[in-house]
Structure formats: C-alpha cells, structure tokens
PDB file of N, CA, C and O in Angstrom:
ATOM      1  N   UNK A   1      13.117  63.130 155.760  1.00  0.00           N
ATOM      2  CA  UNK A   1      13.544  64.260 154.952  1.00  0.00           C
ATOM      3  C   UNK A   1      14.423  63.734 153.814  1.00  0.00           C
ATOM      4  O   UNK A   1      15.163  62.765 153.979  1.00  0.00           O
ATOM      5  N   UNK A   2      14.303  64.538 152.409  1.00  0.00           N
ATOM      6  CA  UNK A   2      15.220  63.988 151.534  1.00  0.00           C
ATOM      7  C   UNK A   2      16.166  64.603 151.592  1.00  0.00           C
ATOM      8  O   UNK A   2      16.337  65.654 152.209  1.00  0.00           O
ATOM      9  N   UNK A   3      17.220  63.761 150.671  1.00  0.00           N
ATOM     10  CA  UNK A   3      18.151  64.279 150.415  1.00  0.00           C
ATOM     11  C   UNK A   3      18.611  65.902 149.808  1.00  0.00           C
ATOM     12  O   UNK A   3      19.427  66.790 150.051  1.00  0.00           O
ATOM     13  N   UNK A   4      17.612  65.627 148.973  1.00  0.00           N
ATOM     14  CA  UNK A   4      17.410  67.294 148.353  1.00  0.00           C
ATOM     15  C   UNK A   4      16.861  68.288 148.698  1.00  0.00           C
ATOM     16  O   UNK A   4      16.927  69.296 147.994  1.00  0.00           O
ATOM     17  N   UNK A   5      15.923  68.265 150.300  1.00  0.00           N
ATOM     18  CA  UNK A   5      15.544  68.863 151.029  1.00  0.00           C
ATOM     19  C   UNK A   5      16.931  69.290 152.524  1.00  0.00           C
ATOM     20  O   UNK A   5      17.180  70.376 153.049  1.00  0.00           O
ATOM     21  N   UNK A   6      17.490  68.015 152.759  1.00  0.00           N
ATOM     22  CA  UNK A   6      18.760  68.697 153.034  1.00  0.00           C
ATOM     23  C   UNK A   6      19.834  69.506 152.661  1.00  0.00           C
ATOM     24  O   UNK A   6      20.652  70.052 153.401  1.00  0.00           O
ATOM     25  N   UNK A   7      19.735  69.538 151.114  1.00  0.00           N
ATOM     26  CA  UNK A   7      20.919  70.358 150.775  1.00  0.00           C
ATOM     27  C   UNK A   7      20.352  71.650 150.055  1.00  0.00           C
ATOM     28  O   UNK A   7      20.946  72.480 149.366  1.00  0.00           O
ATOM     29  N   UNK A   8      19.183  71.576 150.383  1.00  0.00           N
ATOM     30  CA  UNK A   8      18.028  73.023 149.730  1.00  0.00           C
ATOM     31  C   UNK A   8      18.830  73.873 150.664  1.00  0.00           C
ATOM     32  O   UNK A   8      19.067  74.702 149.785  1.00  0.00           O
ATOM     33  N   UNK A   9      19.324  74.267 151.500  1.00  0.00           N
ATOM     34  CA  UNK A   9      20.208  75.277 152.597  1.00  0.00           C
ATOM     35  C   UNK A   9      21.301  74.986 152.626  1.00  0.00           C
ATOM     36  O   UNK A   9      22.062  75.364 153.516  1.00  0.00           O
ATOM     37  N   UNK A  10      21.584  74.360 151.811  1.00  0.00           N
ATOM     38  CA  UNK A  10      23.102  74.274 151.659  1.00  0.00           C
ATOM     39  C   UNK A  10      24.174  75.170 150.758  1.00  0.00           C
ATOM     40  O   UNK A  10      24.610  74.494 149.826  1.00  0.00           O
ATOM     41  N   UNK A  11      24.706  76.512 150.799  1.00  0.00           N
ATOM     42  CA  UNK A  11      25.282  76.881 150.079  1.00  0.00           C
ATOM     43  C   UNK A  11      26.596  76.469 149.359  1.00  0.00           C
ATOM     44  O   UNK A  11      27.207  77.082 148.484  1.00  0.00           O
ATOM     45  N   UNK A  12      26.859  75.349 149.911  1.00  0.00           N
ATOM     46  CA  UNK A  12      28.409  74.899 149.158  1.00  0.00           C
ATOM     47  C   UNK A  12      27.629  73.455 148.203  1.00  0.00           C
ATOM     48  O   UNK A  12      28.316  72.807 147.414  1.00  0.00           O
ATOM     49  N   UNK A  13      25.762  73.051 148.510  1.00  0.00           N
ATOM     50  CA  UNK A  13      25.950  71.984 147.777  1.00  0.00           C
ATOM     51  C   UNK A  13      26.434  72.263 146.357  1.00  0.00           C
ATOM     52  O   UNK A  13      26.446  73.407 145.901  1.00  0.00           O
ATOM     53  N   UNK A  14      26.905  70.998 145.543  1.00  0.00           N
ATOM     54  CA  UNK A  14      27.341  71.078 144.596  1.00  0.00           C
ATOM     55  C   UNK A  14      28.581  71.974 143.968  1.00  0.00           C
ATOM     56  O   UNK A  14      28.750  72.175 142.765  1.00  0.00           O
ATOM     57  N   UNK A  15      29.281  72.391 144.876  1.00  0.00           N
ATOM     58  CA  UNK A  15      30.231  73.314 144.744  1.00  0.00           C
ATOM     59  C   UNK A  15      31.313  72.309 145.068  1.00  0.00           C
ATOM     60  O   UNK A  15      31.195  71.690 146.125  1.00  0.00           O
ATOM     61  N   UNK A  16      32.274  72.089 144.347  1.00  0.00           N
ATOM     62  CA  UNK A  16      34.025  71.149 144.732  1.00  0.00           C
ATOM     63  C   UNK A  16      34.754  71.754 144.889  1.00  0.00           C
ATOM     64  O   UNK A  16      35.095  72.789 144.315  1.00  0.00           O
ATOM     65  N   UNK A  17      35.334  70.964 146.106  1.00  0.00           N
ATOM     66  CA  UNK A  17      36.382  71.395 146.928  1.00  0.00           C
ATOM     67  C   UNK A  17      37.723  71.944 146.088  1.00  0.00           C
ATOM     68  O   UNK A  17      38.545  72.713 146.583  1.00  0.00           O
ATOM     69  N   UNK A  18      37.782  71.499 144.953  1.00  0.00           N
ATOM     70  CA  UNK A  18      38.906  72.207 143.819  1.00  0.00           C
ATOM     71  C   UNK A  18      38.481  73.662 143.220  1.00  0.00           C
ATOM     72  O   UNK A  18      39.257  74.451 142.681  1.00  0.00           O
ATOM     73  N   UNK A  19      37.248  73.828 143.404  1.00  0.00           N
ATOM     74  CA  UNK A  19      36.955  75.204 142.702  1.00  0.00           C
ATOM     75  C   UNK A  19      37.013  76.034 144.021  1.00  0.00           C
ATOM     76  O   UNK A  19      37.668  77.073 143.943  1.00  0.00           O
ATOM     77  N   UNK A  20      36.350  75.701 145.393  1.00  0.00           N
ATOM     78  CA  UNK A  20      36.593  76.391 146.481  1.00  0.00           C
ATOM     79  C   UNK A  20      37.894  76.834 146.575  1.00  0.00           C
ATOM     80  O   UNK A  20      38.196  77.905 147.102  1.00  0.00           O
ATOM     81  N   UNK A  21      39.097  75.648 145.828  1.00  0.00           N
ATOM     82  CA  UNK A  21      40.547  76.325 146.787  1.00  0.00           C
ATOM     83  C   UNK A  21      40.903  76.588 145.498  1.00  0.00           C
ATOM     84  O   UNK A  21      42.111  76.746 145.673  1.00  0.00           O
ATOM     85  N   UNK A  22      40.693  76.784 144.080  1.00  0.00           N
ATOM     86  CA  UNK A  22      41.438  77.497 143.330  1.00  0.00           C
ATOM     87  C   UNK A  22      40.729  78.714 143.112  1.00  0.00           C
ATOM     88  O   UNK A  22      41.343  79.592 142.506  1.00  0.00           O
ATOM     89  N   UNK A  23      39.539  78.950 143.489  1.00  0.00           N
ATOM     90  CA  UNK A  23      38.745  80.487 144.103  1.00  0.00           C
ATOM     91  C   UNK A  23      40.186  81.287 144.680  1.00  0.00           C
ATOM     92  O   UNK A  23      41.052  82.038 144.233  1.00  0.00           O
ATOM     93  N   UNK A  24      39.817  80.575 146.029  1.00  0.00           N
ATOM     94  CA  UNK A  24      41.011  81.216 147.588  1.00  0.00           C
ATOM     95  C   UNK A  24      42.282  81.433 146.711  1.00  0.00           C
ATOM     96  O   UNK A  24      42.655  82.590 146.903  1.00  0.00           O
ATOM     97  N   UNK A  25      42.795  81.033 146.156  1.00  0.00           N
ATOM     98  CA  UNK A  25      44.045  80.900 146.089  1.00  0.00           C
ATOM     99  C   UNK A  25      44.277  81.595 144.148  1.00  0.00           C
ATOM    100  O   UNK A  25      45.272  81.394 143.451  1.00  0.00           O
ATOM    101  N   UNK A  26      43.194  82.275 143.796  1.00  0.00           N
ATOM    102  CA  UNK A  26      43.039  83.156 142.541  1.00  0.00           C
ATOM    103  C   UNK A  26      42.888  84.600 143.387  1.00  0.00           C
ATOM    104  O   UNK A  26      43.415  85.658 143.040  1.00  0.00           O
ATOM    105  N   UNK A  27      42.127  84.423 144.464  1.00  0.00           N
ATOM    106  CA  UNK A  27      41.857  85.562 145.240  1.00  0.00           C
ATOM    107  C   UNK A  27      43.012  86.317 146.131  1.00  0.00           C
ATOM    108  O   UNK A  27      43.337  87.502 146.208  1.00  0.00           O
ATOM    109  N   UNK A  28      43.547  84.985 146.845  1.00  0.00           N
ATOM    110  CA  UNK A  28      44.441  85.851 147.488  1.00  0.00           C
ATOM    111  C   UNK A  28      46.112  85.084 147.230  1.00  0.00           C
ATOM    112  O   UNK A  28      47.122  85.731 147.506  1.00  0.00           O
ATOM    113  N   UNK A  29      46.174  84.002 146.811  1.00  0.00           N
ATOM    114  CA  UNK A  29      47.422  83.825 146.717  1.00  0.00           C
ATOM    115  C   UNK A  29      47.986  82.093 148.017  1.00  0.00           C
ATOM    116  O   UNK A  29      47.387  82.125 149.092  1.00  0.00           O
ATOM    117  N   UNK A  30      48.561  81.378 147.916  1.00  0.00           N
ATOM    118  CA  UNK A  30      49.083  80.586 148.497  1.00  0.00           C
ATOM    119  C   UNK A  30      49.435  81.231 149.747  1.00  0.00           C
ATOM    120  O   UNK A  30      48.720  81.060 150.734  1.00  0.00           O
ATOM    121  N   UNK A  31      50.599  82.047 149.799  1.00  0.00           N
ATOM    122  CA  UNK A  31      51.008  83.329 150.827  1.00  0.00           C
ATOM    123  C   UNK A  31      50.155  83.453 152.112  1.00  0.00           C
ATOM    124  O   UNK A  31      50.221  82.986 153.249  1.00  0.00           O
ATOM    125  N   UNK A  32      49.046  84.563 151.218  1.00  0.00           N
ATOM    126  CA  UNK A  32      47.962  84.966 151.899  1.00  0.00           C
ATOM    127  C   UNK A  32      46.610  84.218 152.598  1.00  0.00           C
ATOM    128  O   UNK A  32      45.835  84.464 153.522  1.00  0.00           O
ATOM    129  N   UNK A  33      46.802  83.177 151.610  1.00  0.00           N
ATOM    130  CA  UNK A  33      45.772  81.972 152.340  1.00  0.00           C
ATOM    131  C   UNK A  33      46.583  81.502 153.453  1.00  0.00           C
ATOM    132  O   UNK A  33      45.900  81.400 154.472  1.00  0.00           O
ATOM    133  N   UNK A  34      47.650  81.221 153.593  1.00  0.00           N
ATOM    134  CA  UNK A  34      48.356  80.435 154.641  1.00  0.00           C
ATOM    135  C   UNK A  34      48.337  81.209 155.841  1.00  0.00           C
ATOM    136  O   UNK A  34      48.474  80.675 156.941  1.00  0.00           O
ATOM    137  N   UNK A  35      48.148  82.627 155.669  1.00  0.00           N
ATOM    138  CA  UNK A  35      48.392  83.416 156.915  1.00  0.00           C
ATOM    139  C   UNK A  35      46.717  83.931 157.679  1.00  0.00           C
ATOM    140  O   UNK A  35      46.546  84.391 158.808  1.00  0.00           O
ATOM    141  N   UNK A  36      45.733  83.671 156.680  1.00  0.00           N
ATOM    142  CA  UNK A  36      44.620  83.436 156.752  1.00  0.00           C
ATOM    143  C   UNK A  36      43.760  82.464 157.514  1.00  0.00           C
ATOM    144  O   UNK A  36      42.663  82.622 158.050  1.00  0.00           O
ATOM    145  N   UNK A  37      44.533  81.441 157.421  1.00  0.00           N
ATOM    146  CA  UNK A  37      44.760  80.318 157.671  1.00  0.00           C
ATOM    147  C   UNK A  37      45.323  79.309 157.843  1.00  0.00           C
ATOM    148  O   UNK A  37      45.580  78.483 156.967  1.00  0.00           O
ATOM    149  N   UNK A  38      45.747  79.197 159.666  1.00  0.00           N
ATOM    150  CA  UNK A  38      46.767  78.287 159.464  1.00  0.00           C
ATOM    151  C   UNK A  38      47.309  77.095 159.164  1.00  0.00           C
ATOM    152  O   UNK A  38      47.563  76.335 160.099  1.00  0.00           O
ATOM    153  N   UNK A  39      47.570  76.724 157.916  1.00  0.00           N
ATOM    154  CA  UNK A  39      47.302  75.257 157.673  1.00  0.00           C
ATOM    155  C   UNK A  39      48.822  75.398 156.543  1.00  0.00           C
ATOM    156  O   UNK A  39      48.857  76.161 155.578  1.00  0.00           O
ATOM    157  N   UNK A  40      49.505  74.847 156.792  1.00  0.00           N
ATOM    158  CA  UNK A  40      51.012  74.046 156.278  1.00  0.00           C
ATOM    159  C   UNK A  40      51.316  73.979 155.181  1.00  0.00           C
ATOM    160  O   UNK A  40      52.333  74.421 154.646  1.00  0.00           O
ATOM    161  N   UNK A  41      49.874  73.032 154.432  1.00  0.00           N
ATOM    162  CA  UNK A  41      49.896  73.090 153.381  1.00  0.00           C
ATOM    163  C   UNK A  41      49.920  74.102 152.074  1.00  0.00           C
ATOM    164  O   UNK A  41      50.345  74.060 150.919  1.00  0.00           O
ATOM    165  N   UNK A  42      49.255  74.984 152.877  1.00  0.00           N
ATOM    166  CA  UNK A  42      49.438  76.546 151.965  1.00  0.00           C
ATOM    167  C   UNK A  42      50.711  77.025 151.959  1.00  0.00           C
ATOM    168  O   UNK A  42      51.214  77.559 150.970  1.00  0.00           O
ATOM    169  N   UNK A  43      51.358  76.842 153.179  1.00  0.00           N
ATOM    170  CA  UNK A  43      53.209  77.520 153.078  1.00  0.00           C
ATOM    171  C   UNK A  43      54.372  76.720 152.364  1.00  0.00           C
ATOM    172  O   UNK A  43      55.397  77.136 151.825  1.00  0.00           O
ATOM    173  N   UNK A  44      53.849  75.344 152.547  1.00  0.00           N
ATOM    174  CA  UNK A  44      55.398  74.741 152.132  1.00  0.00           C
ATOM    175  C   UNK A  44      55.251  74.190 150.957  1.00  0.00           C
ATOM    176  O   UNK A  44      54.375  73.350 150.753  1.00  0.00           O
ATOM    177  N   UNK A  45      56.042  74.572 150.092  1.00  0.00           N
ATOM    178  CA  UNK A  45      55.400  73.887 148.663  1.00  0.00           C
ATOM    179  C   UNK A  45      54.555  73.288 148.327  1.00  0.00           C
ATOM    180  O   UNK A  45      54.496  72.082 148.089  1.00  0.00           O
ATOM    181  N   UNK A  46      53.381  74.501 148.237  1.00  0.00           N
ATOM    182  CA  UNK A  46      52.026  74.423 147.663  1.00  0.00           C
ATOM    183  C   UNK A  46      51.749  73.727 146.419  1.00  0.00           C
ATOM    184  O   UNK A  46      52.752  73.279 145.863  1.00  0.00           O
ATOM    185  N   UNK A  47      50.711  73.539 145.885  1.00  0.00           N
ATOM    186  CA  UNK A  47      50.067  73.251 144.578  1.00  0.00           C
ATOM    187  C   UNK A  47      48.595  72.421 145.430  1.00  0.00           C
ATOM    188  O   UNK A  47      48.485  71.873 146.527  1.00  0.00           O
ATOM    189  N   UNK A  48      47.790  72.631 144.486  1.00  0.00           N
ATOM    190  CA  UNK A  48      46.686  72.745 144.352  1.00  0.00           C
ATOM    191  C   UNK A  48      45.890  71.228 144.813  1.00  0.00           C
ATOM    192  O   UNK A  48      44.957  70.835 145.515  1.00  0.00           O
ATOM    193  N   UNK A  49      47.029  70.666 143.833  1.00  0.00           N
ATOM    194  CA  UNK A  49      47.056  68.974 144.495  1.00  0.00           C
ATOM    195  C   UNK A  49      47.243  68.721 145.567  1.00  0.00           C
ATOM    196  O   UNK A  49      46.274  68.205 146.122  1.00  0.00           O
ATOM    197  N   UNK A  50      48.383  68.899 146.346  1.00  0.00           N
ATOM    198  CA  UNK A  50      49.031  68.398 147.354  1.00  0.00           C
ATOM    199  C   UNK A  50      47.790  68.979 148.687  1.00  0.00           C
ATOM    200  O   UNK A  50      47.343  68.288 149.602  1.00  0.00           O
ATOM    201  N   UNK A  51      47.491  70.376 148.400  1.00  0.00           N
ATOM    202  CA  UNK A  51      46.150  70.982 149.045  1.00  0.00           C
ATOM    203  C   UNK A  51      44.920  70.181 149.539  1.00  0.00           C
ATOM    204  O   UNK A  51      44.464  70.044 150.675  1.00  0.00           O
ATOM    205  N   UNK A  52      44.436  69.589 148.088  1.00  0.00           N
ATOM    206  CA  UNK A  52      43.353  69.079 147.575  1.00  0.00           C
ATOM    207  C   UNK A  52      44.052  67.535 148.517  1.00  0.00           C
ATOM    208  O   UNK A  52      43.339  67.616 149.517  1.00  0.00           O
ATOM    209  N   UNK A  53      44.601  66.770 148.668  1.00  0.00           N
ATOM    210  CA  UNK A  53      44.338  65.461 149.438  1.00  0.00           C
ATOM    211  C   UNK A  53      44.667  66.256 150.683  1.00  0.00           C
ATOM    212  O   UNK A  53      43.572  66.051 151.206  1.00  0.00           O
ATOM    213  N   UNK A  54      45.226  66.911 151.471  1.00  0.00           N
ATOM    214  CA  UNK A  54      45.500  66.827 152.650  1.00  0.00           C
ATOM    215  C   UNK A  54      44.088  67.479 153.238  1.00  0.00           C
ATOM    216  O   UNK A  54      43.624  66.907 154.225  1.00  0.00           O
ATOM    217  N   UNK A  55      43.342  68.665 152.703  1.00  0.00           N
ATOM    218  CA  UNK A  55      41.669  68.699 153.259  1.00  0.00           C
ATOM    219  C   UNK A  55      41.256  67.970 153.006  1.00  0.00           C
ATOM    220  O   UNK A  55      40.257  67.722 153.683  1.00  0.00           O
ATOM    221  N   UNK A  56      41.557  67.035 151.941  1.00  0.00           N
ATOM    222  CA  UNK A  56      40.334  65.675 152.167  1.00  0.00           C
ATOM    223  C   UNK A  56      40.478  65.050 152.495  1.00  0.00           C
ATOM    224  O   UNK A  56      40.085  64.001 151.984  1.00  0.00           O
ATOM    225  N   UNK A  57      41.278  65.059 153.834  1.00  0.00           N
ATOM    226  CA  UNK A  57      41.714  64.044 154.925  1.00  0.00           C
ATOM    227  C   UNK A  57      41.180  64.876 156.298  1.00  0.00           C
ATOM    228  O   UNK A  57      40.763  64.356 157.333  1.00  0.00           O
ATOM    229  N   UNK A  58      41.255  65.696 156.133  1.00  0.00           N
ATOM    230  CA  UNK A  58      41.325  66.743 157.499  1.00  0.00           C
ATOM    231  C   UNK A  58      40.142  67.531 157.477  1.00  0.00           C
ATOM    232  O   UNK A  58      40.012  68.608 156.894  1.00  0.00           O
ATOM    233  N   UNK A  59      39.320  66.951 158.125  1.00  0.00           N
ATOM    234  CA  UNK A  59      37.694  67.880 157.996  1.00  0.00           C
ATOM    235  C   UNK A  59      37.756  69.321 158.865  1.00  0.00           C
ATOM    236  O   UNK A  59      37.092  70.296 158.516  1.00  0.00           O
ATOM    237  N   UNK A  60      38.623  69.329 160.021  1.00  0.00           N
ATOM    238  CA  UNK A  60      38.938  70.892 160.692  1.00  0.00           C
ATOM    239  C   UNK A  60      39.648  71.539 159.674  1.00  0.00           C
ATOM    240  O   UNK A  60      39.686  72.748 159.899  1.00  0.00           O
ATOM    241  N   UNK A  61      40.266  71.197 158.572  1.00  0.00           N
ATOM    242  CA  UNK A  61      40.989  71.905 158.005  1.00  0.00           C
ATOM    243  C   UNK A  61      39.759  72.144 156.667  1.00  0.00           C
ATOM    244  O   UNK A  61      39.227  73.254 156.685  1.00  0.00           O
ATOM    245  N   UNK A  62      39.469  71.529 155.953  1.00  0.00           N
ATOM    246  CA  UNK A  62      38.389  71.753 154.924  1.00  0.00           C
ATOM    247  C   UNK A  62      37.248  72.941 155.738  1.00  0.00           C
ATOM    248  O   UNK A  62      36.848  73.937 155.134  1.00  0.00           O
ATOM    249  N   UNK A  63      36.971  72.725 156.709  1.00  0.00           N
ATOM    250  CA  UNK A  63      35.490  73.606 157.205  1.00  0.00           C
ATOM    251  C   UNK A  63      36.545  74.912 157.436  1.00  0.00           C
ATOM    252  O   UNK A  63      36.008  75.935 157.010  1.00  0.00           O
ATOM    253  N   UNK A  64      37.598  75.112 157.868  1.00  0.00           N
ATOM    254  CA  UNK A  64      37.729  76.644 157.810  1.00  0.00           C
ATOM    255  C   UNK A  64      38.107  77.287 156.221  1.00  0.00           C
ATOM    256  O   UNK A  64      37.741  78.430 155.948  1.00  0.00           O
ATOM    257  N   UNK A  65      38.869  76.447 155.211  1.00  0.00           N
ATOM    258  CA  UNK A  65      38.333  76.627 153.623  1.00  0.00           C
ATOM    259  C   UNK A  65      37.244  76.970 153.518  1.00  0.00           C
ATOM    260  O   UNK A  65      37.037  78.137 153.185  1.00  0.00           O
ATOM    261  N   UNK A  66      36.350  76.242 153.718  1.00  0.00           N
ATOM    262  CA  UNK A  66      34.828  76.188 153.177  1.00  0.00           C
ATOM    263  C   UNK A  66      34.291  77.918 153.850  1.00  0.00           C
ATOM    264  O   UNK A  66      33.747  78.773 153.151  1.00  0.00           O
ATOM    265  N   UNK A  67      34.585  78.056 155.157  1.00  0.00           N
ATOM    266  CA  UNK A  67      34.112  79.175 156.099  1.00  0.00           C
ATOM    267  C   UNK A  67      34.955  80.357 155.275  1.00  0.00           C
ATOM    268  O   UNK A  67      34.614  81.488 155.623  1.00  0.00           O
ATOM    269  N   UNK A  68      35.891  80.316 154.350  1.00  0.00           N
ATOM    270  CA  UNK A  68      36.696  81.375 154.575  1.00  0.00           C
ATOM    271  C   UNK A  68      35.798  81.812 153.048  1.00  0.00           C
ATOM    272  O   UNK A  68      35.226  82.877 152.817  1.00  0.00           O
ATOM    273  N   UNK A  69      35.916  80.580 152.141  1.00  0.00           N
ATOM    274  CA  UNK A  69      35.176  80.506 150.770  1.00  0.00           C
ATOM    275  C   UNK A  69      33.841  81.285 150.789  1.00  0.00           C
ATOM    276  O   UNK A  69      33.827  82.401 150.269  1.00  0.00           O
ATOM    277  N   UNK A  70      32.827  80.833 151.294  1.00  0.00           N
ATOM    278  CA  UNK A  70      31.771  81.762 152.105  1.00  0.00           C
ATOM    279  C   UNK A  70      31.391  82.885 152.491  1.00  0.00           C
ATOM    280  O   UNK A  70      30.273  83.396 152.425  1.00  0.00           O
ATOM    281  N   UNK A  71      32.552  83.356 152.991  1.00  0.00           N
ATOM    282  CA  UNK A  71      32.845  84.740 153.412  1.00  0.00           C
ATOM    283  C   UNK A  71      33.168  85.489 152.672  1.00  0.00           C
ATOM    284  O   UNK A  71      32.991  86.700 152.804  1.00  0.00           O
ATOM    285  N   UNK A  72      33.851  84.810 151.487  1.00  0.00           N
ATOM    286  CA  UNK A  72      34.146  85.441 149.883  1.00  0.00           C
ATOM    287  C   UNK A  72      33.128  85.802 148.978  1.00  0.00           C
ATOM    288  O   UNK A  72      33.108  86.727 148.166  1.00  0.00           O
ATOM    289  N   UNK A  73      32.029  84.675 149.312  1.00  0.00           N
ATOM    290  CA  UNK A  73      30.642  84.416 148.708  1.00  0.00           C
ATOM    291  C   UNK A  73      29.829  85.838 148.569  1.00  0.00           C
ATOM    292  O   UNK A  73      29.479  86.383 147.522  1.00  0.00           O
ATOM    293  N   UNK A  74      29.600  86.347 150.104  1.00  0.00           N
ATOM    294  CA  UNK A  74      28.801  86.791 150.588  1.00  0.00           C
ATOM    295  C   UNK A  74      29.128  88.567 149.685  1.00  0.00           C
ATOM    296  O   UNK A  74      28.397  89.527 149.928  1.00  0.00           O
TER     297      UNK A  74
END
C-alpha cells in the first residue's frame, strides 16, 4: 500500500499541529482548552510555543488535541 493510499482516510493528513492548536485555542481559549483537557501546558503560562514542543513530545497528549480538533471539524 502507498503512502498516499494511507493517508487517503486520513483527516488530519496535511493539517499541522500549529494550526490544530491555534484553531483550539481561537475557539475556546487557553482556560477552556485546559479544562477540556487535562494537560498543564494549557494552564500554566501558556503560549503556543511552549504547547507546540511539549505535544511533540507526548503522543497521549497530541491524540486527545487532534480528537478534540476533529470534533470541532465535524
């Protein structure tokens, strides 16, 4: 199978992880994402950066972004 046959069902292909969390966080706010989701980085002195490396370290933490992003999608 190719590559491009794998990501033919992929709704986040080609979508970055910076537009996913400045979506979330245009939508509902640092605040509201954090309580959404519990993840640290949204409560304690946020920015977008500091966000952006700690999910791209933490794949349980990126897939409930991605799940919450999705759900926004729909």
């Amino acid at each position: 199978m190719s590559e491009e046959e794998k990501n033919k069902n992929n709704p986040l292909h080609g979508v970055k992880l910076q537009h996913i969390l400045e979506t979330l966080v245009e939508r509902y706010g640092f605040k509201e994402l954090g309580n959404k989701i519990n993840i640290r980085c949204f409560l304690i002195n946020p920015t977008i950066s500091s966000c952006l490396k700690f999910l791209r370290k933490t794949p349980w933490a990126r897939e409930k972004v991605e799940e919450l992003y999705l759900r926004l999608k729909d």
